[in-house]
LUMGUMAR-426018 format. One record per residue: residue in one letter; chain; x, y, z of N, C-alpha, C in turn. Coordinates in pm, whole numbers. Layout:
+-----+-------+--------+--------+--------+--------+--------+--------+--------+--------+--------+
! res ! chain !   n_c1 !   n_c2 !   n_c3 !  ca_c1 !  ca_c2 !  ca_c3 !   c_c1 !   c_c2 !   c_c3 !
+-----+-------+--------+--------+--------+--------+--------+--------+--------+--------+--------+
!   a !     A !      X !      Y !      Z !      X !      Y !      Z !      X !      Y !      Z !
...
+-----+-------+--------+--------+--------+--------+--------+--------+--------+--------+--------+
This chain:
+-----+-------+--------+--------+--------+--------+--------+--------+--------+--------+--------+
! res ! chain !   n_c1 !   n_c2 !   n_c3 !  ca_c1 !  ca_c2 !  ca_c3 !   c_c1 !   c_c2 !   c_c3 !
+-----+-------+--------+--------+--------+--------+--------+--------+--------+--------+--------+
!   x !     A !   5261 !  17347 !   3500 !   5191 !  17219 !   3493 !   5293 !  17105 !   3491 !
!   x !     A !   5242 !  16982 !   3541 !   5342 !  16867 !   3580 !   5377 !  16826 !   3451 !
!   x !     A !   5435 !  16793 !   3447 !   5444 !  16667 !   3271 !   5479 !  16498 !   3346 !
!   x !     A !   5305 !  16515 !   3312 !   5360 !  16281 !   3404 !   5346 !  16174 !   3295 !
!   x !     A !   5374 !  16214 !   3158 !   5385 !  16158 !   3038 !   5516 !  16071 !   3047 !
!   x !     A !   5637 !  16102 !   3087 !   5761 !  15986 !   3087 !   5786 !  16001 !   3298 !
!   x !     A !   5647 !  15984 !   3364 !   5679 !  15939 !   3497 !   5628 !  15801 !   3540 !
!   x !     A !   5715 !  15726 !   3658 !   5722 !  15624 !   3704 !   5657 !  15631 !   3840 !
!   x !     A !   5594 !  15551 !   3901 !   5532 !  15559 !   3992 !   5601 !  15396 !   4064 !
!   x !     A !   5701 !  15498 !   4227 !   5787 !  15397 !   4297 !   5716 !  15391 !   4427 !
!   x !     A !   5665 !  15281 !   4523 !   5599 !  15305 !   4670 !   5700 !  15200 !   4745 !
!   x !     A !   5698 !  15180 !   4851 !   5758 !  15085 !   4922 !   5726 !  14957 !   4941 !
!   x !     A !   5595 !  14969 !   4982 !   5548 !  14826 !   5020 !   5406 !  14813 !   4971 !
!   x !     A !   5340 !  14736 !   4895 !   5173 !  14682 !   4828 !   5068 !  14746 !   4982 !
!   x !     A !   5164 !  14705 !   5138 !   5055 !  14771 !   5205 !   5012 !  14944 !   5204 !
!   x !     A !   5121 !  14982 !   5157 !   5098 !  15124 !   5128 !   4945 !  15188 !   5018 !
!   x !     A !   4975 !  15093 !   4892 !   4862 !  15083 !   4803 !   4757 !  15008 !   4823 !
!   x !     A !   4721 !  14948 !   4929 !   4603 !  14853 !   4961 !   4532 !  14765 !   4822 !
!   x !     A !   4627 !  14778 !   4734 !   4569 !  14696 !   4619 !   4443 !  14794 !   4548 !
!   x !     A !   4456 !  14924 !   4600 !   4410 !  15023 !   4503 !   4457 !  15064 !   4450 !
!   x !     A !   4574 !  15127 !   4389 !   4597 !  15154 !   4276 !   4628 !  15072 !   4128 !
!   x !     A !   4629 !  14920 !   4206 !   4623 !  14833 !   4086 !   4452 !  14784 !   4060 !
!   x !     A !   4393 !  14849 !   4130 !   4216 !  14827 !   4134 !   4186 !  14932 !   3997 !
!   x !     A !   4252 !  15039 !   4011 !   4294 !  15164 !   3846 !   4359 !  15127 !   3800 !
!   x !     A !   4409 !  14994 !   3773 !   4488 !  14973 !   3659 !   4615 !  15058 !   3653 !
!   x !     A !   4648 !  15114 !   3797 !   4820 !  15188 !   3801 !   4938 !  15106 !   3796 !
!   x !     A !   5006 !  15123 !   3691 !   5137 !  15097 !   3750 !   5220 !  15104 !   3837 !
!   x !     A !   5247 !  15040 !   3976 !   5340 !  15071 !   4093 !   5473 !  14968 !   4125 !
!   x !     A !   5558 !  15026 !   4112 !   5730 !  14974 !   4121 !   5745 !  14953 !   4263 !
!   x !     A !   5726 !  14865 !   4314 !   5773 !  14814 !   4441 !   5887 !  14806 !   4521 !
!   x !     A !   5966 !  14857 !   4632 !   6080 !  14833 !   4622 !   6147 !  14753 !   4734 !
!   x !     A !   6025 !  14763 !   4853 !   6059 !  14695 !   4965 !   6132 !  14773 !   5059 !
!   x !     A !   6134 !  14741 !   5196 !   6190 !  14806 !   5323 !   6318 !  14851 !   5313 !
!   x !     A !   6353 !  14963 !   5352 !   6502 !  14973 !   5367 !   6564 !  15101 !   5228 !
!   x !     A !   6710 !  15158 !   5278 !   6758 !  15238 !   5178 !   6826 !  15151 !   5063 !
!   x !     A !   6874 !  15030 !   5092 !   6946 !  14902 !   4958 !   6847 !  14926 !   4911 !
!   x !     A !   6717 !  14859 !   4945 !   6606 !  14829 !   4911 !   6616 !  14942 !   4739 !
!   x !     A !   6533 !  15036 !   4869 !   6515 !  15144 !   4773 !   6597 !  15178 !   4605 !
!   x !     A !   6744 !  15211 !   4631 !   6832 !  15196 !   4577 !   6800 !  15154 !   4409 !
!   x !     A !   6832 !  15033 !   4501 !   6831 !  14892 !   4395 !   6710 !  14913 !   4301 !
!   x !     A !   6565 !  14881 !   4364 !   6481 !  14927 !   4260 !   6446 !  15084 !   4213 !
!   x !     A !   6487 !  15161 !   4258 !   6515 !  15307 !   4182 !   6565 !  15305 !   4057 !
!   x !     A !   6706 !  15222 !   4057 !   6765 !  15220 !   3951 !   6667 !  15118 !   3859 !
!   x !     A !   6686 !  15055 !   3869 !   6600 !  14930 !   3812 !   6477 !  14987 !   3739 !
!   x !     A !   6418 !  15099 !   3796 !   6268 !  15128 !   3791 !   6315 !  15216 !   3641 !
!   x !     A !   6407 !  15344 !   3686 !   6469 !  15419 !   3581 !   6551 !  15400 !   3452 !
!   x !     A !   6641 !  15250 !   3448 !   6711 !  15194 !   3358 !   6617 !  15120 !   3242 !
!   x !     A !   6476 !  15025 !   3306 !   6380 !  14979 !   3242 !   6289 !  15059 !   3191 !
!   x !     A !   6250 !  15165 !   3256 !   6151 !  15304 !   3210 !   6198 !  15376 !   3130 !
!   x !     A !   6292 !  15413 !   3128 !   6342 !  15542 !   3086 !   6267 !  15674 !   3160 !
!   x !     A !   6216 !  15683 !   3243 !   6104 !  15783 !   3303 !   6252 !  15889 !   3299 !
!   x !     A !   6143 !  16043 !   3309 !   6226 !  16137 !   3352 !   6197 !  16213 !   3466 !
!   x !     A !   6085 !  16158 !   3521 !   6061 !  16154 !   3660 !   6011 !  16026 !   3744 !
!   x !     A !   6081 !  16043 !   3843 !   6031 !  15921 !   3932 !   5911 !  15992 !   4029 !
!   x !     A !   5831 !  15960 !   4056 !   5710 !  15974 !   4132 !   5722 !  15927 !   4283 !
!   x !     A !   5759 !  15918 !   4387 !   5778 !  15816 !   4549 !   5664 !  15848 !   4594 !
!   x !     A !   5561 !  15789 !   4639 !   5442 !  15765 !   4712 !   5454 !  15693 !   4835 !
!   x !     A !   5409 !  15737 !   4940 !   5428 !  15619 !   5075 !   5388 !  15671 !   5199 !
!   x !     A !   5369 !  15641 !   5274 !   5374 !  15653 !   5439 !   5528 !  15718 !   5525 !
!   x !     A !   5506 !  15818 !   5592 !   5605 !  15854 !   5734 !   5567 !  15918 !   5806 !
!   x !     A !   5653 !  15887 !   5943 !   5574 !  15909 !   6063 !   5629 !  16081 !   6087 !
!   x !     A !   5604 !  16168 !   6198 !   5630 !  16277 !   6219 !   5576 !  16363 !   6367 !
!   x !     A !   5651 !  16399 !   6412 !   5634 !  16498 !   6567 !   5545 !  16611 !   6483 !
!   x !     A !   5584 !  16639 !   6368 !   5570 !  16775 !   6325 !   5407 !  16780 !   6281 !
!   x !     A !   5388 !  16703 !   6174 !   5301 !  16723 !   6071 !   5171 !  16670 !   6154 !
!   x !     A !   5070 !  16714 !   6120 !   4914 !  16637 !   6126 !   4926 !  16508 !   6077 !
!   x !     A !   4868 !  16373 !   6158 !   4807 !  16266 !   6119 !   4719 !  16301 !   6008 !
!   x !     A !   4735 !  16194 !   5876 !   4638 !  16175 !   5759 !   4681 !  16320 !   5676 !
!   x !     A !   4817 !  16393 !   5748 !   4800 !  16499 !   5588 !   4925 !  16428 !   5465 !
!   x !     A !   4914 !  16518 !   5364 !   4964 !  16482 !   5263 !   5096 !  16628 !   5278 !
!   x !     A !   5195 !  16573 !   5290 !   5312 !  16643 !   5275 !   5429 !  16581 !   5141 !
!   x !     A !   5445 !  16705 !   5049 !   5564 !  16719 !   4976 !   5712 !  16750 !   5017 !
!   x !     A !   5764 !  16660 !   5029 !   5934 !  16649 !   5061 !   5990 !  16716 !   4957 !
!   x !     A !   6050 !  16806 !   4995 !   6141 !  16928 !   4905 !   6294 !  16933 !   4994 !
!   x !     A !   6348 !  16776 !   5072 !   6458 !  16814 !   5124 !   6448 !  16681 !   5215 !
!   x !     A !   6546 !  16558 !   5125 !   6604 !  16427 !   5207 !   6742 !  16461 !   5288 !
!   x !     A !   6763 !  16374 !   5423 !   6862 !  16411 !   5487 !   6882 !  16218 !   5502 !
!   x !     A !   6997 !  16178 !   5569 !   7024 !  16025 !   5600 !   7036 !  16081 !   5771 !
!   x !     A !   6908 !  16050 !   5840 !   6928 !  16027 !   6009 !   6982 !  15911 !   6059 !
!   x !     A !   7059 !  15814 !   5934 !   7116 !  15718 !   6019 !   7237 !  15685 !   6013 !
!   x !     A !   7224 !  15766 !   5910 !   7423 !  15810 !   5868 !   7543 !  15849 !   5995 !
!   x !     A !   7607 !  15792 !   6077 !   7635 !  15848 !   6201 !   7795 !  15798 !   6192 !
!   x !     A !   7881 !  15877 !   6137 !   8009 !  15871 !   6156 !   8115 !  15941 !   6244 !
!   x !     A !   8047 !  16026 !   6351 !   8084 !  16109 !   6424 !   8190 !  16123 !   6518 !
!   x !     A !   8188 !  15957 !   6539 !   8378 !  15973 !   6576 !   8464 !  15933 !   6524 !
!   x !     A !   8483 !  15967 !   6403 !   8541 !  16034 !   6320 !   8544 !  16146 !   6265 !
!   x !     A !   8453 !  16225 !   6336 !   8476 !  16357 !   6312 !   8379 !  16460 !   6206 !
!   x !     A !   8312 !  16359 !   6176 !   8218 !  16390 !   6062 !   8046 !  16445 !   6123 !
!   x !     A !   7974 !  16528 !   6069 !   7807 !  16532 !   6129 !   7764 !  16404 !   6117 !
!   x !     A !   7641 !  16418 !   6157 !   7529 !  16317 !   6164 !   7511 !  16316 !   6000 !
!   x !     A !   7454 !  16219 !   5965 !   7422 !  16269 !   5812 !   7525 !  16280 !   5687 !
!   x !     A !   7617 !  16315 !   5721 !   7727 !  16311 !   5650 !   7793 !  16206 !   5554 !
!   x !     A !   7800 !  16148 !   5460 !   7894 !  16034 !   5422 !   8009 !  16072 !   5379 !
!   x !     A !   8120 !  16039 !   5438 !   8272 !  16069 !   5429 !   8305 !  16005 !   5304 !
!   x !     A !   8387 !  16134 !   5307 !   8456 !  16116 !   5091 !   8340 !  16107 !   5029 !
!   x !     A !   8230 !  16173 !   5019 !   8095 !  16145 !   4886 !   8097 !  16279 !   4891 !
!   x !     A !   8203 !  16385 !   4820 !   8192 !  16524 !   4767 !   8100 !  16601 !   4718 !
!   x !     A !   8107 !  16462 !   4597 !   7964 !  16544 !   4484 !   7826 !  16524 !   4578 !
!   x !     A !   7765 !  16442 !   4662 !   7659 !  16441 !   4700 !   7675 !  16497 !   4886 !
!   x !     A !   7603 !  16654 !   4920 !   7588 !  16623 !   5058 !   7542 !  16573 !   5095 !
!   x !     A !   7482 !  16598 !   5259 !   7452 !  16578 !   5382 !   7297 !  16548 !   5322 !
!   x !     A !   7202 !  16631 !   5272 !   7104 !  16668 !   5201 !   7100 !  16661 !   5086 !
!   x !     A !   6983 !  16626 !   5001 !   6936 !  16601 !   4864 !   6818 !  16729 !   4831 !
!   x !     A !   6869 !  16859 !   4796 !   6706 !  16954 !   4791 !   6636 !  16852 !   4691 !
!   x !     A !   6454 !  16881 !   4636 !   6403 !  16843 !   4527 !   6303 !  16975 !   4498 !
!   x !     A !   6289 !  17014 !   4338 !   6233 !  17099 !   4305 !   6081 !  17085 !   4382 !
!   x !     A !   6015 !  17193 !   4435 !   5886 !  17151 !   4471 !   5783 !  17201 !   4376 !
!   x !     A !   5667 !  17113 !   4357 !   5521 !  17148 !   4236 !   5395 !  17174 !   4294 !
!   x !     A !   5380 !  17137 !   4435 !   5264 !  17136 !   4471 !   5224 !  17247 !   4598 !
!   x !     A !   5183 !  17340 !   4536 !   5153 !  17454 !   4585 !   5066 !  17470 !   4689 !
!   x !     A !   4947 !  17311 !   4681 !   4873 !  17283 !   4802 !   4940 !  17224 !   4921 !
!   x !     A !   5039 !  17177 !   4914 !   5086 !  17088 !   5008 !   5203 !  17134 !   5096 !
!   x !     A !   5175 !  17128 !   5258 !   5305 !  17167 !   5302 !   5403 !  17079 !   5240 !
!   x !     A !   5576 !  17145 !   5257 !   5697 !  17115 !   5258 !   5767 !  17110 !   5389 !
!   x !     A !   5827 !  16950 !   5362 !   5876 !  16869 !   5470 !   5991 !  16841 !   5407 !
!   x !     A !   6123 !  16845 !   5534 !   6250 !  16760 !   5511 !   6207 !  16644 !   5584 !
!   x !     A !   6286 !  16544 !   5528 !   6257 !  16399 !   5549 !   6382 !  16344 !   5588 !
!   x !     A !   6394 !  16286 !   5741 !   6530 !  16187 !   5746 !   6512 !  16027 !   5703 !
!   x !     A !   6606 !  16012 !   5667 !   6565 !  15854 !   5595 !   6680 !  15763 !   5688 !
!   x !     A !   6590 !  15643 !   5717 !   6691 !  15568 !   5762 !   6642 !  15424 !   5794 !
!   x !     A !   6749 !  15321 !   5801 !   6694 !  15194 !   5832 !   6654 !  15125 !   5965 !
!   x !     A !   6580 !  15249 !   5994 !   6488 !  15154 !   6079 !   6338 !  15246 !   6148 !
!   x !     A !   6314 !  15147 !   6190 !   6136 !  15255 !   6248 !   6162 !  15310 !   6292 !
!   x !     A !   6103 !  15427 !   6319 !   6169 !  15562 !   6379 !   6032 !  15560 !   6495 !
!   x !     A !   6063 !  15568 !   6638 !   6035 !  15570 !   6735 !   6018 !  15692 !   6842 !
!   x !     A !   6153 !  15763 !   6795 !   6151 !  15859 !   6868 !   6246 !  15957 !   6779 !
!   x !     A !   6266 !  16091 !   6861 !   6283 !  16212 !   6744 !   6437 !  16224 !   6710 !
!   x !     A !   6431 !  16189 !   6542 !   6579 !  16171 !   6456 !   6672 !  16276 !   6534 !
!   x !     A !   6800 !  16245 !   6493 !   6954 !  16289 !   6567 !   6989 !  16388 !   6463 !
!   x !     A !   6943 !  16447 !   6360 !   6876 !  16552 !   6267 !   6831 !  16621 !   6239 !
!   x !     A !   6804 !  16751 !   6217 !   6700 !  16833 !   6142 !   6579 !  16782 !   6039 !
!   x !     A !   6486 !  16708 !   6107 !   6389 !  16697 !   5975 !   6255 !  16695 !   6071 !
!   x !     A !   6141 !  16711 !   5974 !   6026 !  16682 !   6035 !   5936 !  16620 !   5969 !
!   x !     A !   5954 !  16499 !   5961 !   5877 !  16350 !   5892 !   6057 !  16263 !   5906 !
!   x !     A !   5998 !  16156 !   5912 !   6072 !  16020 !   5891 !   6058 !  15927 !   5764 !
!   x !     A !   6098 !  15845 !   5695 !   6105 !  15727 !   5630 !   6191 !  15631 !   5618 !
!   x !     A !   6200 !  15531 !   5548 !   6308 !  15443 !   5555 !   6364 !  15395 !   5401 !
!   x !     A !   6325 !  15480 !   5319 !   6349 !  15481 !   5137 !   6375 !  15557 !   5127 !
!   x !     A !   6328 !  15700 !   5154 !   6378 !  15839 !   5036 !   6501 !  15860 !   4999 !
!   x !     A !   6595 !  15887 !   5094 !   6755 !  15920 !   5072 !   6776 !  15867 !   4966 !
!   x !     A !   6768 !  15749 !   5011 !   6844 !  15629 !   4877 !   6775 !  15678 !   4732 !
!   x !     A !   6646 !  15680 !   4728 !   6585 !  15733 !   4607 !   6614 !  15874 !   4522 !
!   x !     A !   6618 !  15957 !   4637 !   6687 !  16061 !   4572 !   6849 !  16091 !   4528 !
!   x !     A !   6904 !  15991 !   4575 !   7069 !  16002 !   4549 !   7092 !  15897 !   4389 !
!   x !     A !   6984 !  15813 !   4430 !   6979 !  15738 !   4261 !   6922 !  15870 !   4152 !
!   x !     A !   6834 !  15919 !   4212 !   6753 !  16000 !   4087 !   6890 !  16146 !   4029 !
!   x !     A !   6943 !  16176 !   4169 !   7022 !  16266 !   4140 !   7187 !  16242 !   4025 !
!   x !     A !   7195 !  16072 !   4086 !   7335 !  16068 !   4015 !   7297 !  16025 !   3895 !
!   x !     A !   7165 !  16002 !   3820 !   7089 !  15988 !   3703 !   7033 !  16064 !   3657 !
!   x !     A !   7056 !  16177 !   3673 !   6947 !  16324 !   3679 !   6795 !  16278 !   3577 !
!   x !     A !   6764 !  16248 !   3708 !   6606 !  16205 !   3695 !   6557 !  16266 !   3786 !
!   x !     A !   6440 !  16330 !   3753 !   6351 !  16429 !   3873 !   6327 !  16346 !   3949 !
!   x !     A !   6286 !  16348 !   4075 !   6216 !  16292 !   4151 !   6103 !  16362 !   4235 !
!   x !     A !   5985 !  16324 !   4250 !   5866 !  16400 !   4323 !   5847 !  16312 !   4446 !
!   x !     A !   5800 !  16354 !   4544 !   5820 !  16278 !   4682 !   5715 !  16305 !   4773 !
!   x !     A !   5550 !  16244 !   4783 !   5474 !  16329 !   4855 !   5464 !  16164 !   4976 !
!   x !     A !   5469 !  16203 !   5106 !   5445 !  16132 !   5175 !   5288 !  16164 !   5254 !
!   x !     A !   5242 !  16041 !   5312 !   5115 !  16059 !   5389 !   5169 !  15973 !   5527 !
!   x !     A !   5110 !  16107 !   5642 !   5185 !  16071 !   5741 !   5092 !  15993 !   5834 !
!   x !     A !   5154 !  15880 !   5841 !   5047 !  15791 !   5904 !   5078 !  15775 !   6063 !
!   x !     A !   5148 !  15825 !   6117 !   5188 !  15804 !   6244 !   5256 !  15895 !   6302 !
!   x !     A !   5284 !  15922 !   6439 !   5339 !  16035 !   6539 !   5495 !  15998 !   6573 !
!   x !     A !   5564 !  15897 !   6483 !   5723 !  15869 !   6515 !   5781 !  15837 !   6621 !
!   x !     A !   5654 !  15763 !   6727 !   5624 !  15743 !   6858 !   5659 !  15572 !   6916 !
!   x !     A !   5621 !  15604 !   6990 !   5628 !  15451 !   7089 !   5518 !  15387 !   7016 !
!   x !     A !   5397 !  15452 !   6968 !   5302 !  15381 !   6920 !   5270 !  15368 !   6755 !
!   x !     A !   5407 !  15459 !   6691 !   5424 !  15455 !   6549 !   5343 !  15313 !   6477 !
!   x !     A !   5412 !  15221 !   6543 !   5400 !  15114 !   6496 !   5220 !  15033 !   6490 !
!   x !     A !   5149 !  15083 !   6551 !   5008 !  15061 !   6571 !   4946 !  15127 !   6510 !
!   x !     A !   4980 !  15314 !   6504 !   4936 !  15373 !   6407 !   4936 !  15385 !   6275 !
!   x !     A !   5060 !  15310 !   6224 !   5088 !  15286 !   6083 !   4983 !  15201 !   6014 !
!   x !     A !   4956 !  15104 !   6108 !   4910 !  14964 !   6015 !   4756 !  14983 !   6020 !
!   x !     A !   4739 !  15119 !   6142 !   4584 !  15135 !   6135 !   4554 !  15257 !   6049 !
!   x !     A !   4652 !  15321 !   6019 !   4589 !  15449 !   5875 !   4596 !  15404 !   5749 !
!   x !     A !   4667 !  15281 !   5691 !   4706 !  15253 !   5595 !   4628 !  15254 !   5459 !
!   x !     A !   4505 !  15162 !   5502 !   4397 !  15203 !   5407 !   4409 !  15348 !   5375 !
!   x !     A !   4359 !  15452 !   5470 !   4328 !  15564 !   5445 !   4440 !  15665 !   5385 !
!   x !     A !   4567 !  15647 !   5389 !   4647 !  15689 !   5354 !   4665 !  15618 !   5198 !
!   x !     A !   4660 !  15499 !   5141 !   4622 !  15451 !   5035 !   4538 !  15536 !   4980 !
!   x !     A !   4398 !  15545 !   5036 !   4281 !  15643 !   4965 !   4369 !  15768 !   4939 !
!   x !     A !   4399 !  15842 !   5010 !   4454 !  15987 !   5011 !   4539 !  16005 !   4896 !
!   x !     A !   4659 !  15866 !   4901 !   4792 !  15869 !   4794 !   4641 !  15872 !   4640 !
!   x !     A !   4616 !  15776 !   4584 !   4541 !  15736 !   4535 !   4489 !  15866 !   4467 !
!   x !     A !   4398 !  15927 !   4595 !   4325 !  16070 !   4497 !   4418 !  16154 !   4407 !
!   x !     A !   4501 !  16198 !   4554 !   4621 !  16281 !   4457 !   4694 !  16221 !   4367 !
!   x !     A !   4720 !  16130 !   4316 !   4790 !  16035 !   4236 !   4680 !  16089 !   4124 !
!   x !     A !   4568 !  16055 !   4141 !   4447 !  16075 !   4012 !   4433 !  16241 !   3974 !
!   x !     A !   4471 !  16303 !   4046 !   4431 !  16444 !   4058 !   4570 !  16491 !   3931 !
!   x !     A !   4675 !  16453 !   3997 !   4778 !  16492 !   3951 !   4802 !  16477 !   3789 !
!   x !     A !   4742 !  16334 !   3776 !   4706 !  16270 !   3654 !   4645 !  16321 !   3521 !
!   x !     A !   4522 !  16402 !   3596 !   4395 !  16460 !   3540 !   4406 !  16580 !   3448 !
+-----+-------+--------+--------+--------+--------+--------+--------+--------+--------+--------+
């Protein structure tokens, strides 16, 4: 069983929550576009909380997964990390020992497929230079804060789009419904 007694609940952007989860009176840590983004309020979220888990809720797109499912990330990668001539993989950050290429995260949810996630700053359009199957533009960063703070982190994304030419149309038209979806399981999890 979960323990969400010292957890924090982090999303990206208010359009993600359609102003439902503050319609339940939820607490949601905002952090805005981007891996700084992320970062920055991760820490912020964890230094003021004290949580011993961080919660990430949000939208990413994917070749792989079904439109409108709910996938658990059990494995961040950086698809925009690209130091390669220099000699390094994709993904890689040179001289960062203690942290690889990849971030595993314990997985809890026994209903939900498991997805690696590339994270990176920018819309993802077409298919990452990576091993993953879902996209975002926060996780990495979130899980490298949670890790060098050893703070759990849980990570379920709702995939609102095909990581396409038309990502960008499909995002802004599942959003509600992906809100509803985060939302249930958010309450479920709760319960």
């Amino acid at each position: 069983m979960l323990n969400t007694q010292q957890m924090a609940l982090m999303m990206a952007l208010p359009s993600e929550s359609q102003g439902l989860f503050e319609q339940q009176q939820i607490d949601v840590h905002y952090s805005g576009i981007g891996k700084v983004n992320a970062a920055f309020k991760a820490y912020q979220v964890i230094m003021q909380t004290g949580c011993h888990t961080l919660l990430n809720l949000g939208t990413a797109g994917s070749h792989f997964f079904d439109a409108h499912e709910l996938v658990e990330v059990t494995r961040f990668v950086q698809r925009d990390m690209d130091v390669s001539a220099l000699g390094f993989e994709i993904g890689v950050t040179p001289m960062d020992e203690h942290y690889p290429c990849h971030i595993d995260l314990q997985p809890n949810f026994s209903q939900l497929r498991k997805g690696t996630c590339g994270t990176g700053d920018n819309f993802a359009t077409a298919a990452a230079p990576l091993a993953c199957n879902l996209v975002d533009m926060e996780g990495y960063a979130i899980a490298k804060v949670c890790k060098k703070l050893g703070v759990n982190l849980i990570s379920v994304k709702y995939i609102s789009d095909g990581a396409n030419q038309q990502a960008h149309l499909e995002w802004e038209d599942n959003l509600l419904l992906g809100a509803k979806k985060l939302l249930s399981f958010y309450q479920d999890i709760k319960s």
